[in-house]
KEBATOR-178555 format. One record per residue (C-alpha): x, y, z; residue in three letters. Coordinates in steps of 0.1 Angstrom, whole numbers, padded with zeros to 4 digits, always signed. Each point is the difference from the previous one (the first is absolute). Example, Ala and Ser with C-alpha at 12.3 -4.5 7.8 and 13.67 -1.06 7.14 Angstrom:
2
+0123-0045+0078ala
+0014+0034-0007ser
# end
This chain:
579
+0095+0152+0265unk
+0026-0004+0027unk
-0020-0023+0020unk
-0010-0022-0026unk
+0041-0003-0013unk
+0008-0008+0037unk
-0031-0023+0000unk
+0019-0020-0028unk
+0035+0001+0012unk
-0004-0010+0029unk
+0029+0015+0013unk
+0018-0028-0016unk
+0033+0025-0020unk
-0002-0015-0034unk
+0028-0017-0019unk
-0023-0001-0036unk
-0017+0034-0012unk
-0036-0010+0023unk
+0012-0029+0013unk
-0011-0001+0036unk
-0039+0009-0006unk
-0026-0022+0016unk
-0007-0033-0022unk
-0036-0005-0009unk
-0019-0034+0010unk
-0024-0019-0025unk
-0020-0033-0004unk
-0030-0007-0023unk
-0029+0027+0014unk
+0025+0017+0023unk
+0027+0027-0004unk
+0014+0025+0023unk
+0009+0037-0023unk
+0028+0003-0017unk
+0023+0030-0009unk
+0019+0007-0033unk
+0020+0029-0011unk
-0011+0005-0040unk
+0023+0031-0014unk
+0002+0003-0042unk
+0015+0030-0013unk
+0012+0011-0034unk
-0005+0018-0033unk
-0013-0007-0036unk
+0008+0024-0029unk
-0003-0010-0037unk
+0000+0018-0035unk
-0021-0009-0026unk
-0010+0017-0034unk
-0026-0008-0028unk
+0002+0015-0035unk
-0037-0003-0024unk
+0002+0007-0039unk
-0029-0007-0025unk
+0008-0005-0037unk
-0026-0006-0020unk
-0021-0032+0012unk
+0026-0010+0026unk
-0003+0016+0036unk
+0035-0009+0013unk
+0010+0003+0038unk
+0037-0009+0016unk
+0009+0004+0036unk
+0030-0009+0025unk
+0001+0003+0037unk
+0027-0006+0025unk
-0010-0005+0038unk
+0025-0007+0034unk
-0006-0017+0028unk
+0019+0008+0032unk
-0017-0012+0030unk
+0005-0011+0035unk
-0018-0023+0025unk
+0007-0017+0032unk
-0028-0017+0022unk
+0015-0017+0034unk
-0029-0017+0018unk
-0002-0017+0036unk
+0005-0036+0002unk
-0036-0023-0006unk
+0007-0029+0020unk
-0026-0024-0011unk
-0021-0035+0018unk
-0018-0023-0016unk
-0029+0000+0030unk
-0002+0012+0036unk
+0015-0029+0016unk
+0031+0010-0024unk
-0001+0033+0005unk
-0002-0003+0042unk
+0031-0030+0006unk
+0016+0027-0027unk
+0008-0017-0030unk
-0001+0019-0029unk
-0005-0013-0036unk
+0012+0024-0021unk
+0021+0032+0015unk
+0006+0031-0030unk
+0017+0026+0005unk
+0005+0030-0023unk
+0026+0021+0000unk
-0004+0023-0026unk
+0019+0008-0027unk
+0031+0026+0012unk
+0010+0034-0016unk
+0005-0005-0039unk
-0009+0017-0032unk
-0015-0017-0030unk
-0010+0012-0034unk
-0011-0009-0033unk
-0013+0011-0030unk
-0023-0003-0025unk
+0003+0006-0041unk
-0027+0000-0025unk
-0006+0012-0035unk
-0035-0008-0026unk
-0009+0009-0034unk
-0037+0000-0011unk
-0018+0007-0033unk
-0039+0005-0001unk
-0004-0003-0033unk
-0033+0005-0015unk
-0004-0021-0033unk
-0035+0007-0012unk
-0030+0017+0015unk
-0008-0021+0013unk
+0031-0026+0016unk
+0024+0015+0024unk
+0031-0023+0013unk
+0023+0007+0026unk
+0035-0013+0000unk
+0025+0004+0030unk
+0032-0013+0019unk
+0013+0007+0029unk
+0037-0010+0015unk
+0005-0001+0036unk
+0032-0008+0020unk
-0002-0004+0035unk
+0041+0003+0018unk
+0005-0025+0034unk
-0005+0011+0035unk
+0030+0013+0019unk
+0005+0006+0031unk
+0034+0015+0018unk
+0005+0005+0039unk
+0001+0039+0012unk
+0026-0008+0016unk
+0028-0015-0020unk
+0012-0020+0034unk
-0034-0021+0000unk
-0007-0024-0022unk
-0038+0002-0006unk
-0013-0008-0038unk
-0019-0022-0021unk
+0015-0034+0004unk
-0014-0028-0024unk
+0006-0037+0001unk
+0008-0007-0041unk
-0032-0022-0007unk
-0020-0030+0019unk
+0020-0032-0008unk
-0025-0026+0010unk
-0029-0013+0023unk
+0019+0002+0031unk
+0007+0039-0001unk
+0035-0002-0014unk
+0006+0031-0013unk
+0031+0016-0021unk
+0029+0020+0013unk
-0004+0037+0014unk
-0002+0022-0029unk
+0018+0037+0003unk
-0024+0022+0016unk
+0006+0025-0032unk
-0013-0031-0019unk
-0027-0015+0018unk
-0020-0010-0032unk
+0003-0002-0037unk
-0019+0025-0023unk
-0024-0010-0026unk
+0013+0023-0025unk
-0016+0002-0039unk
-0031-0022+0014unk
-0020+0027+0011unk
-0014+0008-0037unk
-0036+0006+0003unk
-0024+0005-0033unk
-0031+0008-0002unk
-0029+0003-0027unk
-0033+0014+0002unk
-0029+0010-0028unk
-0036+0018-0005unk
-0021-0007-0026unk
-0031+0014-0010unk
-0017-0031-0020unk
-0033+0021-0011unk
+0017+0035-0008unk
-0024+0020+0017unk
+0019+0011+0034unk
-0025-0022+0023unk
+0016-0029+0001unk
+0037-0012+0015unk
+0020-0030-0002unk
+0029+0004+0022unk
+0026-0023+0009unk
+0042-0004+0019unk
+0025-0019+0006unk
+0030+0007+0018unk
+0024-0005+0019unk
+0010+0019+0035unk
+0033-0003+0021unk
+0002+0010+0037unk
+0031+0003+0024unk
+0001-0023+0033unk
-0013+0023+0026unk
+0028+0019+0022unk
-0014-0018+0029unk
+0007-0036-0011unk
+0039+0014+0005unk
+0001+0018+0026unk
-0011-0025+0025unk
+0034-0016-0010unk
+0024+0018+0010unk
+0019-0007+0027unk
+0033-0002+0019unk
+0018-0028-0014unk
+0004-0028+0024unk
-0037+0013+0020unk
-0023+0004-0026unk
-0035+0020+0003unk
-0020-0026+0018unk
+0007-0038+0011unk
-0018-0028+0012unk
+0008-0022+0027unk
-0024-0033+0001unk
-0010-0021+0026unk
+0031-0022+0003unk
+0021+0027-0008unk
-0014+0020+0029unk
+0008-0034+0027unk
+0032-0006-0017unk
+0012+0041+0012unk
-0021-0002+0033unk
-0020+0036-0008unk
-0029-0004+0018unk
-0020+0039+0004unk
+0007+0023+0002unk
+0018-0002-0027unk
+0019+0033-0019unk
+0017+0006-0033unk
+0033+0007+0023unk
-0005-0036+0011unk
-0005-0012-0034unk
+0027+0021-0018unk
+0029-0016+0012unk
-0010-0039-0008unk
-0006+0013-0033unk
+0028+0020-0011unk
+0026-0029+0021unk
-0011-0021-0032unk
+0018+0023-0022unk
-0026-0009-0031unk
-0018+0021-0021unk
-0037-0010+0001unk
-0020+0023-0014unk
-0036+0004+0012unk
-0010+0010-0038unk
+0018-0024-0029unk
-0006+0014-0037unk
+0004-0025-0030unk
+0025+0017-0016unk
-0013+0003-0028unk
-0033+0019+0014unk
-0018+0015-0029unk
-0024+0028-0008unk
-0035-0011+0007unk
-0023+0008-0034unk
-0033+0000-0009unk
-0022-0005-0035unk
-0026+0019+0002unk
-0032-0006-0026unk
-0032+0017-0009unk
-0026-0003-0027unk
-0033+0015+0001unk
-0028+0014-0020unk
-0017+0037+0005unk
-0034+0015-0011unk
-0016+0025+0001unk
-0035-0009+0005unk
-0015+0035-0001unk
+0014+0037+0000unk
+0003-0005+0037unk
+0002-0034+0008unk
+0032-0023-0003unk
+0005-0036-0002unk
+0032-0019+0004unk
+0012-0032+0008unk
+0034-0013+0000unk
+0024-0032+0012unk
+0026+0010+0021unk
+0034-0022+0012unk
+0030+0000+0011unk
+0028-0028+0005unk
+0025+0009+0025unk
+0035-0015+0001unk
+0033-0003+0022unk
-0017+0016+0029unk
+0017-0001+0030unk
-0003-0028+0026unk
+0014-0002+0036unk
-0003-0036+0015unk
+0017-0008+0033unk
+0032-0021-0008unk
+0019-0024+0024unk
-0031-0005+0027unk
+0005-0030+0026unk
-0014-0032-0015unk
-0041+0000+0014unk
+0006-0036+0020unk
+0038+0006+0010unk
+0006+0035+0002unk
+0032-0010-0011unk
+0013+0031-0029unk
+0006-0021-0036unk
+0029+0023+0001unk
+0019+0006+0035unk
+0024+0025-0009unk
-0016+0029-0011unk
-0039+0012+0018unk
-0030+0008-0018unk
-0015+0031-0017unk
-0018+0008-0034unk
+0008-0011-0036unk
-0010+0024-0024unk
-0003-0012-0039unk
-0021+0006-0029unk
-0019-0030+0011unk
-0036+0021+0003unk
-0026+0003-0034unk
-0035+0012-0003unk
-0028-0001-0024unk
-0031+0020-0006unk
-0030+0001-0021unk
-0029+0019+0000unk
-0027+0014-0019unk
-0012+0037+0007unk
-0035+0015-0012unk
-0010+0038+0007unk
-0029+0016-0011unk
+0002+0040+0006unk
-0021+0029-0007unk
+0015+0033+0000unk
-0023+0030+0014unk
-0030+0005-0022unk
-0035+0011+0011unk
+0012+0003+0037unk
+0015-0038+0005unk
+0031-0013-0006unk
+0009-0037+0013unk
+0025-0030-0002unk
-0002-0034+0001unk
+0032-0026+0005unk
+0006-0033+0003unk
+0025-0022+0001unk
+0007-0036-0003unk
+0033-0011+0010unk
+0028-0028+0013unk
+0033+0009+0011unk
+0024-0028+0013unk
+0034-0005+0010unk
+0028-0015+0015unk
-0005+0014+0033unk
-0014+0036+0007unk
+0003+0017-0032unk
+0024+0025+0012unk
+0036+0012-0012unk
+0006+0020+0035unk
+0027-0015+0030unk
-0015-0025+0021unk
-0010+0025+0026unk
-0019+0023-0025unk
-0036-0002-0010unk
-0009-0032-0007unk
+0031-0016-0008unk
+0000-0021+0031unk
+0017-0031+0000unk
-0027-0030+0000unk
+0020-0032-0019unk
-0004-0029+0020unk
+0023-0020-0020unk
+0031+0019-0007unk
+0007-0027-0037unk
-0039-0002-0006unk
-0012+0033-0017unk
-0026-0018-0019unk
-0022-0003+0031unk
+0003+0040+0008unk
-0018+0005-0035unk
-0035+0014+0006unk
-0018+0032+0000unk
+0018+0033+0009unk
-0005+0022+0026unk
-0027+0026-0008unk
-0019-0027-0026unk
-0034+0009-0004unk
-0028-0022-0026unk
-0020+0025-0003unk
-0004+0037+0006unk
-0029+0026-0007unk
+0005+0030+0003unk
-0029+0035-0010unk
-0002+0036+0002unk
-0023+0022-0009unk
-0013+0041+0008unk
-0032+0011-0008unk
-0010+0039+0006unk
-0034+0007+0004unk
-0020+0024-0020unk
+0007+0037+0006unk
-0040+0009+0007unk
+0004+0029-0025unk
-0041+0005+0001unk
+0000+0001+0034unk
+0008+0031+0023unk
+0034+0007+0009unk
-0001-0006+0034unk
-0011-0039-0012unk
+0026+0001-0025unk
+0030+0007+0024unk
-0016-0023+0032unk
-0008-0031-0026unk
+0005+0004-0035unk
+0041-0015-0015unk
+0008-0019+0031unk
+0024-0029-0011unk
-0007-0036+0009unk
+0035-0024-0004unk
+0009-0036+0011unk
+0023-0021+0000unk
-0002-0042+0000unk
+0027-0026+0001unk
-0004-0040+0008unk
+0030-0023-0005unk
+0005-0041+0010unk
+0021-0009+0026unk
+0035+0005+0000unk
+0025-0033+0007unk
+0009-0008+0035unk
+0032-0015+0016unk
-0007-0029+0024unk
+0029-0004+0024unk
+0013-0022+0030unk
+0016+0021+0020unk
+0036-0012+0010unk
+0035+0011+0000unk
-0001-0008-0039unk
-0016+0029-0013unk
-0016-0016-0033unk
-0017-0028+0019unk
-0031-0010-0010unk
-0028-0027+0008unk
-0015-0030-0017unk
-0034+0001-0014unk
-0018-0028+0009unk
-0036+0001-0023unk
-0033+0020+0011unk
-0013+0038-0004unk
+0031+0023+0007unk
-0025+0030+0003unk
-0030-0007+0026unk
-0036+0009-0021unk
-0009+0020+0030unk
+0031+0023+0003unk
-0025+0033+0000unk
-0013-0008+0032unk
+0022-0017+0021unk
+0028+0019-0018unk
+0021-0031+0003unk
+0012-0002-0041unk
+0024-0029+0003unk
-0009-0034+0012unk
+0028-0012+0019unk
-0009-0035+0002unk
+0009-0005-0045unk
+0033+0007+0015unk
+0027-0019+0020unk
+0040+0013+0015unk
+0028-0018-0016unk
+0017-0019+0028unk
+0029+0019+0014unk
+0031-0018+0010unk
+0016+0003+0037unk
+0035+0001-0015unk
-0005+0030-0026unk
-0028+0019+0012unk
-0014-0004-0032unk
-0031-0018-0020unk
+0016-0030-0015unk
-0010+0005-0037unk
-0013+0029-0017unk
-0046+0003+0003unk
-0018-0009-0033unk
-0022+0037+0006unk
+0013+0017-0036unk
+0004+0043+0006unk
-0037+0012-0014unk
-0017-0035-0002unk
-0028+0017+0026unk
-0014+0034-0007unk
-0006+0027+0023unk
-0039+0020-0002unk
-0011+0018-0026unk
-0013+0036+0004unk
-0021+0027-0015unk
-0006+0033+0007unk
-0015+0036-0009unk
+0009+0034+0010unk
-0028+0026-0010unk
+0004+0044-0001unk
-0024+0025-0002unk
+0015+0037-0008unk
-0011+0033-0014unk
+0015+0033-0004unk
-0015+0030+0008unk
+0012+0031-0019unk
-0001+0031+0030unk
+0017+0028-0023unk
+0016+0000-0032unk
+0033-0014+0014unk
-0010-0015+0028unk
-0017-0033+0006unk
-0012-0026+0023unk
+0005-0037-0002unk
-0019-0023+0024unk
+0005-0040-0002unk
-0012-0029+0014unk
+0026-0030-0002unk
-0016-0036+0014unk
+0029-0024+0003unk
-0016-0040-0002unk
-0033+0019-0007unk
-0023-0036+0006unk
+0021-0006+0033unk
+0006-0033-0019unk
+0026-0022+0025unk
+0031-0011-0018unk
+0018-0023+0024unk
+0044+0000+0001unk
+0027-0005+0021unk
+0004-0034+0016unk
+0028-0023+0005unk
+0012-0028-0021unk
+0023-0022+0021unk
-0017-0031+0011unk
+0015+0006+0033unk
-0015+0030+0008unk
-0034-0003+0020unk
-0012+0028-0022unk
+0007-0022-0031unk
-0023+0011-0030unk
-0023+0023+0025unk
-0005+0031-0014unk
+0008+0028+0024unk
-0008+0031-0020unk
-0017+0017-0027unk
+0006+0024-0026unk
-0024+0026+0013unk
-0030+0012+0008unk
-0022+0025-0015unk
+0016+0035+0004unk
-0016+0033-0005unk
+0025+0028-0010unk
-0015+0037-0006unk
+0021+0030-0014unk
-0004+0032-0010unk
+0024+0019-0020unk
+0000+0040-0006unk
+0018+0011-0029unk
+0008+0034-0018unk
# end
């Protein structure tokens, strides 16, 4: 550990918290490693209570909780110096230089309160309705310096003014946003009905609605001191205009920045950041086709609203380089900007254990969209990666959502073969009860991100007409044909492509896949407490190839060539004594 932190220093004494480690070097299909400090601490502790009382029909529940935040994190990073090509990157002339320098020594908290009240109230035999509300209030993000010497916090700019990245004054850093208060009301309604009286048959339906809190993470990344913020961006002109060439360091860096004496944030908030919600909505029908056998079908949706979006703000123009706003830098905008949507209809058909098999059968029919990804974590969590090309055009960042499958299949089964109770019982232990299980699932392709690797992140390509996915992708295992694609032209001032590519996030679709895993076990009693359990697990039991993995930047000379699979066939044996 010693060598590595001397590695990074470089012997270089540091005037920033990690400010003299070695700078990492980068251009499209190239990058030297990189080293980041990541350190979250803190503690959550809540109180919540739930009370239940039934008089006569009515089956009524109440609840309350209370839950606190306090949490920490700070994440300094090396500098990425960054080239648009080789020839760039060896006459040293970066494009883009960011450097991170993490977030200081603060405390932040907040809190949670919640309360519902719900009646299952059962008006006939036969019609059941469920009634409920639920109030949640979700208190702002603070954040105070450990020391009281230092100034780190939350610093927000008080809203986004117009189209050139004007934004608002400096809020107080113990009022970096406004709270949204008496909105978070959420109601909700549900039934089940039994239309022929005879307990075989189900109508069931919902409708609610479902408030979250914005993830801890989409704050903390924030904070920072208050005239050198988390992380900032130096563009190509930017980088000429200081004369940092690499290596560069965040103790180089530091000092231009904070000599500006302007709070630029590298995360902006709309101040009046919301809860995200969803409505949530089922209806679906259940049978019981025999004493063992079970039918339903049912539509299931949801609409998701005031997600949170990140989107850089303030990046150089893509044919001038020039910043629409010089006097503050560029980071992430976070609003309420993000919605989803989906729909899908769900079908089971199950059998529970009669006559020694039992066995399920799902499938599931389904479209999920969104803004972007889909996701209500921080920009660097999950999927919540930041992909707008445009940062005023959302409507071209609708499409389908991480994750979005058409269709997916999905069986299971057991079987146990007979005991062999005329036989001997030598025959009867070796053969007889053995149990046969499997399990099968198939699902379409998933959508993919087509990119053009640059220093702007959320470039992507045109499409220019012909099969996207080559007919013959199983045997050469090149999926993508590179040639329906063409690179935005990049321009020598900015570094960047000159417009945003017409390739929308999921318009091509990655592989499909099926697969199924298959088990052969018995147990065999060896005294009255004591058994024996022997298994047989086979893992892609038909060896069938499902290809993944391959790269998605029309840059890369791997571009759309598949360079792994999911697996092949794998045997797993075990035994198990137990007593």
């Amino acid at each position: 550990m010693d060598r590595t932190d001397q590695y990074f220093l470089q012997g270089i004494p540091e005037q920033v918290p990690y400010g003299g480690r070695l700078p990492q070097l980068a251009y499209s299909q190239f990058s030297t490693p990189g080293s980041e400090l990541y350190l979250v601490e803190g503690h959550i502790w809540s109180l919540e209570e739930k009370y239940a009382r039934t008089m006569g029909k009515h089956n009524l529940k109440f609840g309350a909780m209370y839950m606190r935040y306090n949490v920490f994190r700070t994440n300094p990073q090396d500098v990425t110096v960054t080239y648009s090509n080789r020839a760039d990157l060896l006459a040293n002339i970066p494009d883009n230089s960011q450097m991170t320098f993490g977030n200081g020594l603060y405390n932040a908290a907040n809190f949670t309160v919640g309360a519902f009240a719900q009646d299952d109230w059962r008006v006939s035999r036969n019609l059941t309705l469920n009634l409920g509300v639920r109030y949640d209030f979700f208190s702002k993000f603070v954040a105070k310096p450990r020391n009281p010497g230092q100034d780190y916090g939350f610093y927000n700019l008080d809203g986004l003014l117009d189209d050139q990245f004007h934004f608002g004054p400096v809020r107080d850093p113990n009022d970096p946003y406004n709270s949204d208060g008496w909105v978070n009301l959420a109601p909700r309604l549900g039934f089940s009905y039994d239309p022929l009286g005879d307990g075989k048959t189900a109508v069931r339906g919902g409708y609610g609605f479902m408030f979250s809190p914005v993830a801890e993470g989409v704050f903390t990344g924030a904070v920072g001191a208050k005239y050198l913020p988390f992380r900032s961006n130096f563009s190509r002109q930017e980088t000429l205009q200081y004369g940092l060439t690499f290596p560069i360091y965040n103790d180089t860096a530091a000092p231009i920045i904070a000599a500006q004496r302007t709070v630029q944030p590298s995360q902006i908030f709309n101040p009046n950041l919301q809860a995200p919600y969803l409505m949530a909505m089922y209806f679906g029908v259940q049978r019981a086709l025999t004493s063992s056998l079970a039918l339903e079908t049912a539509y299931v949706g949801n609409r998701g609203l005031k997600f949170p979006l990140a989107r850089a703000y303030n990046l150089p123009d893509r044919v001038t380089g020039v910043r629409p706003n010089l006097a503050i830098g560029q980071g992430y905008y976070i609003d309420n900007s993000q919605q989803t949507l989906y729909n899908s209809w769900q079908t089971s058909l199950t059998k529970r254990f009669s006559r020694s098999f039992t066995f399920a059968i799902h499938y599931t029919w389904a479209k999920a969209m969104a803004t972007e990804s889909g996701d209500i974590g921080a920009y660097y969590q999950n999927n919540a990666n930041v992909r707008v090309q445009n940062f005023f055009d959302l409507h071209s960042e609708w499409g389908p959502a991480d994750g979005d499958m058409t269709h997916y299949f999905a069986g299971d089964w057991v079987y146990v073969l007979p005991r062999l109770n005329s036989h001997g019982s030598l025959v009867q232990q070796l053969l007889g009860a053995w149990q046969i299980s499997g399990i099968v699932t198939a699902a379409t392709g998933q959508p993919l991100l087509i990119t053009q690797g640059s220093v702007e992140d959320t470039s992507r390509p045109d499409y220019i007409g012909g099969n996207a996915i080559n007919p013959d992708y199983t045997t050469t295992l090149q999926y993508l044909n590179k040639a329906a694609f063409q690179t935005v032209p990049v321009s020598a001032a900015s570094g960047r492509p000159i417009r945003p590519g017409n390739v929308g996030h999921g318009e091509i679709r990655g592989p499909g896949y099926w697969n199924a895993d298959l088990s052969l076990g018995k147990n065999f009693p060896l005294m009255e407490s004591v058994q024996l359990q022997f298994r047989v697990d086979a893992f892609n039991a038909l060896n069938h190839t499902n290809f993944t993995s391959m790269s998605t930047d029309v840059y890369s000379s791997a571009f759309g060539r598949f360079t792994n699979t999911m697996g092949a066939r794998v045997l797993q044996l075990n035994a198990r004594l137990t007593w």
